[in-house]
C-alpha positions in Angstrom: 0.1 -48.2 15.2 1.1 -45.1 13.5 -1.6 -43.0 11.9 -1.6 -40.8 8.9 -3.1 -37.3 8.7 -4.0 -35.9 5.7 -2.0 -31.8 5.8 -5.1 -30.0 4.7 -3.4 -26.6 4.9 -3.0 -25.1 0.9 -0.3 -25.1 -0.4 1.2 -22.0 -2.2 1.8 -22.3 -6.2 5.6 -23.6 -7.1 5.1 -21.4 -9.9 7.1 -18.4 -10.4 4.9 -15.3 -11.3 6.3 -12.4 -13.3 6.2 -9.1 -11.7 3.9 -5.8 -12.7 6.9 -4.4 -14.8 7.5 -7.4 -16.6 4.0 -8.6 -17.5 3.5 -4.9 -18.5 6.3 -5.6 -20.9 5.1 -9.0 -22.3 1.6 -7.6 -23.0 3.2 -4.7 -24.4 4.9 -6.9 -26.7 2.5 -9.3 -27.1 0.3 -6.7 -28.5 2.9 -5.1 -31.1 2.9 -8.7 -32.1 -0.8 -9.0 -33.2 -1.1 -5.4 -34.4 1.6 -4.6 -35.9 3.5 -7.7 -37.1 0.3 -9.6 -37.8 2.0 -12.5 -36.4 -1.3 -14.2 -35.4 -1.7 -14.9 -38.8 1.2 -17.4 -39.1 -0.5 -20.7 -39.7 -0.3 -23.2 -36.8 1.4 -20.5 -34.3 1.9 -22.5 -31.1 2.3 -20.5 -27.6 5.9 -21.4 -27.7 6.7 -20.1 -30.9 5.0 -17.1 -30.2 6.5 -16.7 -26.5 10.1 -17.0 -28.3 9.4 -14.7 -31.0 8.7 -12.6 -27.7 11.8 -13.1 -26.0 10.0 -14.2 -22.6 9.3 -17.8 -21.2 5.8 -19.8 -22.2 4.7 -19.9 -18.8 4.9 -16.2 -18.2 3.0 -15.2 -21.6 0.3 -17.7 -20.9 -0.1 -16.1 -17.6 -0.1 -13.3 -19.0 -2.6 -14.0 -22.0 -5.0 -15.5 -19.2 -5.1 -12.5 -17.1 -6.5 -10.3 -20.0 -7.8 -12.7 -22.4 -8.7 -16.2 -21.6 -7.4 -19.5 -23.3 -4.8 -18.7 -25.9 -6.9 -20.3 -28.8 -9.6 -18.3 -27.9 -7.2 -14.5 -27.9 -5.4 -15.7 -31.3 -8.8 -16.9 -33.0 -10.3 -13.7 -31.6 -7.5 -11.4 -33.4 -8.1 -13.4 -36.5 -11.7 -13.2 -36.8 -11.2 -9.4 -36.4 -8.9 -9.2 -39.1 -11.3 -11.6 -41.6 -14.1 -9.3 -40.7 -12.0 -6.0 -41.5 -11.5 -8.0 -45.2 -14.5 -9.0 -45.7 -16.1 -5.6 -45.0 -14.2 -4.0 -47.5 -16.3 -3.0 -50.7 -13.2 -3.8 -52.9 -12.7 -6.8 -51.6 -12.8 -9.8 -54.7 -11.4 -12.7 -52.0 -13.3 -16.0 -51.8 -13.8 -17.1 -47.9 -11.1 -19.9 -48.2 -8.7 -17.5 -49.7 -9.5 -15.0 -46.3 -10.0 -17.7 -44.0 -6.1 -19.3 -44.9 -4.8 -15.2 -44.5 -5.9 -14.7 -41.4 -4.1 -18.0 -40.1 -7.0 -20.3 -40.0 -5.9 -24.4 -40.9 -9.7 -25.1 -42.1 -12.2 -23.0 -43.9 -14.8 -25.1 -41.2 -13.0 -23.6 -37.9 -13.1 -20.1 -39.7 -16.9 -20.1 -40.2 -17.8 -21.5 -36.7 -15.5 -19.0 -34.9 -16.7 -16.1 -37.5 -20.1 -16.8 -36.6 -19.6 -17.6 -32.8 -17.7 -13.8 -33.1 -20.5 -12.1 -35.4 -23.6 -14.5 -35.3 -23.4 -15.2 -39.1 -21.0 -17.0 -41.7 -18.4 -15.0 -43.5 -20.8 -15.3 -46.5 -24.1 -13.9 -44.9 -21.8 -11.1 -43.2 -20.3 -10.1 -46.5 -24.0 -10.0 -47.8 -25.5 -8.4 -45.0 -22.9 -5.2 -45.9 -23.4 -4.9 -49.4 -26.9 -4.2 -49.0 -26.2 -1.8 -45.9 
């Protein structure tokens, strides 16, 4: 009777990992993207979109964006919420919080105040109130 044995030893990753120049390169790029180009604020912006406006492979900018940042919705959310807050600080600012939410790339006004306030610990609204009376 033959037996089976289970091959306990680990087994290295079948996935291909960028090297230190070219990751360097992809965050570089990556973060000319958010700063500069905004493109974070593109409504719906998928990893693959974003990894071909790049020029580089998916798996390489998630890699990548999980090194320094965590989950990709979390990084893109993130850079939004920074930019809402930035807009909502300013004293000239006449924007309703839809109007700022949709700018920033946000789908739903509901998703912008839950990630506003998981970023801040208040609603656009308070937050906007909270620094007119600073």
């Amino acid at each position: 009777m033959r037996k089976f044995f289970k091959n306990n030893s680990k087994k290295k990753s079948t996935r291909k990992q960028p090297d230190a120049v070219l990751q360097k390169r992809i965050h570089e790029s990556l973060l000319e993207a958010i700063e500069v180009r905004k493109i974070h604020h593109r409504n719906g912006l998928t990893i693959d979109e974003l990894a071909k406006s790049l020029d580089t492979n998916r798996e390489y900018l998630s890699q990548v964006i999980n090194k320094h940042y965590g989950r990709f919705s979390e990084f893109i959310n993130k850079h939004r919420i920074k930019d809402g807050i930035k807009i909502i600080s300013n004293p000239d600012n006449k924007y309703k919080i839809a109007t700022i939410a949709r700018d920033v790339g946000f789908k739903s006004l509901s998703v912008f105040i839950a990630e506003f306030k998981k970023e801040t610990g208040l609603t656009p609204s308070n937050y906007k109130k909270k620094r007119e009376n600073e």
